[in-house]
N, C-alpha and C positions, 0 to 999 in steps of 0.2 A: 126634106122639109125641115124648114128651122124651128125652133119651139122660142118664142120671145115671153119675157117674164112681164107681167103687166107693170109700167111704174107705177109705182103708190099716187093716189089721190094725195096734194100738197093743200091747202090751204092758199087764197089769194094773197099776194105779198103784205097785203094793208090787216091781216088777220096778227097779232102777235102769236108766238108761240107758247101754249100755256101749260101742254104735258109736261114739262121737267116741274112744274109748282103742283100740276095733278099728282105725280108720281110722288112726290118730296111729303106732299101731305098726304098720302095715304099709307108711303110707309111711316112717317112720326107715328101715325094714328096705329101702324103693327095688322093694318089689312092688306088682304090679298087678293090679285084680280080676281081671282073666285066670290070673293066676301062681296067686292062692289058689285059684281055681276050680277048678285043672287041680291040683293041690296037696289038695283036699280033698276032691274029687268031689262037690263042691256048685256050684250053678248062679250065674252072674256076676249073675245079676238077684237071685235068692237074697241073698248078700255086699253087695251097694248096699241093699237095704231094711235088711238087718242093719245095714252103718253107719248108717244113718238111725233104727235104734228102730223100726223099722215090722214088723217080725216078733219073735216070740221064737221061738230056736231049739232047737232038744233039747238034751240034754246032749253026745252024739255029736257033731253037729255044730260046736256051741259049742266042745269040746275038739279038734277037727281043726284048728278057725279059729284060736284060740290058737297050739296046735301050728306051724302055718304062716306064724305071723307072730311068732313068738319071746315070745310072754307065756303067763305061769302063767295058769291060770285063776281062781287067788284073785284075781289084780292087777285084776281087772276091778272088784273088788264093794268095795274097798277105800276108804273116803273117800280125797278127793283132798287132799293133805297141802298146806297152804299156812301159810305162817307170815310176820306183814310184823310188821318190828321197826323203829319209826319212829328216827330220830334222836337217839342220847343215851339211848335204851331201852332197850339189848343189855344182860345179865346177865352182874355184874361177877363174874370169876373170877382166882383168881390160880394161875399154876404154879411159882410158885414163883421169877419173877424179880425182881430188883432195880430201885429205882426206875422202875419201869415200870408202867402201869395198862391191865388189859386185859380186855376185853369181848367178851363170846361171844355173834354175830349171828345163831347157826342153833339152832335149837332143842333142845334136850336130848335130844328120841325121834328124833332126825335122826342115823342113823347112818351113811348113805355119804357125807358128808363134814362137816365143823365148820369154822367161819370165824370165826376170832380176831380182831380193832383191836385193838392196841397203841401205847399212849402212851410212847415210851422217852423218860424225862426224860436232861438229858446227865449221864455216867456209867452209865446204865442196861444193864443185861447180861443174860443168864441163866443168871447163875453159869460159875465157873471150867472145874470139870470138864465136860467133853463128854457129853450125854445122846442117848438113844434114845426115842424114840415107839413105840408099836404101830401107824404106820400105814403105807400101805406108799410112800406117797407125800406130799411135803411142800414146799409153795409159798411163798415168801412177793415178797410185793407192798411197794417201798418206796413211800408217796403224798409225803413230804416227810422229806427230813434227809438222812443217812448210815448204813449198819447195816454192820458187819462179820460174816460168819457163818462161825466157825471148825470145820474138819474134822481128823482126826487128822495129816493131812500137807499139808494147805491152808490159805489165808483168802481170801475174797471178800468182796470191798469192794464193795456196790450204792449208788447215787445215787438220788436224787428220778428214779422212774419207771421203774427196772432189777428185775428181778423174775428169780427165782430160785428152780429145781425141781430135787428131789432123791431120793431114797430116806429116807424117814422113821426107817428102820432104821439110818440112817447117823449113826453117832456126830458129834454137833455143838455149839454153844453160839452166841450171837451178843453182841453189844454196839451202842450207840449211838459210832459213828466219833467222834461232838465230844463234846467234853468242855464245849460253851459252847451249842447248839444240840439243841433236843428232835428226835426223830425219831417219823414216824407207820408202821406197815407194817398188811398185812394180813397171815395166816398165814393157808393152807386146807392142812386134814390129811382125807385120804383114803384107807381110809373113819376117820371119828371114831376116835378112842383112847379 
């Protein structure tokens, strides 16, 4: 007599597979199939085929497992957003600063955060007066030079490799420190403006 191993229940090919974004968020989240088990009153064997794509589960269920590991149930079915912008390829945008050339590396429908290159030729600034962003958070990264970034009652002066976060809301401007040397930084503004 042969003993045959059952194949696993597959999902129909038009179902995406959604366990590897199950699993992924419920480890960020530091729970364990036990935790969601006891968490959804669904069974720990249940939850391991589910990350796996070896079952599909009801709708109930589906939304309890969500529920218990902090994702909407749309995030599941959503393409997975990737975007690689090679070398010299970022879309040239300006805001409006002085001699300085700048390149936006994150994609335009990217809206929890935007990541600016900036070429500050020397003398380069962004403008006299002090601005605001709409974002609610504001980094920037020096890779080479000098950047001065001025606040209504401050200036901070970064070097090649000092990096520097803020409230995005916070009136500011910056400059390239030399008047004889270019400076390079990165800017991330979070979420996008």
């Amino acid at each position: 007599m042969t003993l045959r191993r059952p194949t696993p229940a597959v999902p129909p090919p038009d179902v995406p597979p959604i366990g590897s974004r199950l699993r992924a968020a419920r480890r960020a989240r530091g729970l364990t199939l036990d935790a969601v088990a006891e968490a959804t009153d669904l069974t720990k064997g249940f939850l391991s085929r589910l990350e796996r794509d070896e079952v599909s589960p009801s709708v109930a269920s589906l939304v309890a497992v969500c529920h218990a590991v902090g994702l909407a149930v749309g995030d599941l079915f959503e393409p997975v957003a990737t975007a690689h912008v090679p070398a010299g390829r970022g879309v040239a945008i300006n805001f409006g600063g002085t001699r300085v050339v700048e390149t936006l590396l994150t994609p335009g429908w990217q809206r929890h955060l935007q990541v600016i290159h900036s070429d500050i030729a020397p003398g380069g600034h962004g403008g006299e007066q002090l601005y605001t962003l709409s974002s609610e958070v504001e980094f920037v990264h020096v890779i080479r030079g000098d950047l001065v970034v001025r606040f209504p009652d401050d200036e901070i002066r970064l070097a090649t490799g000092d990096a520097l976060t803020f409230a995005g809301r916070e009136p500011h401007t910056w400059r390239n420190a030399s008047s004889e040397d270019p400076c390079e930084v990165v800017w991330v503004l979070a979420p996008a403006p």
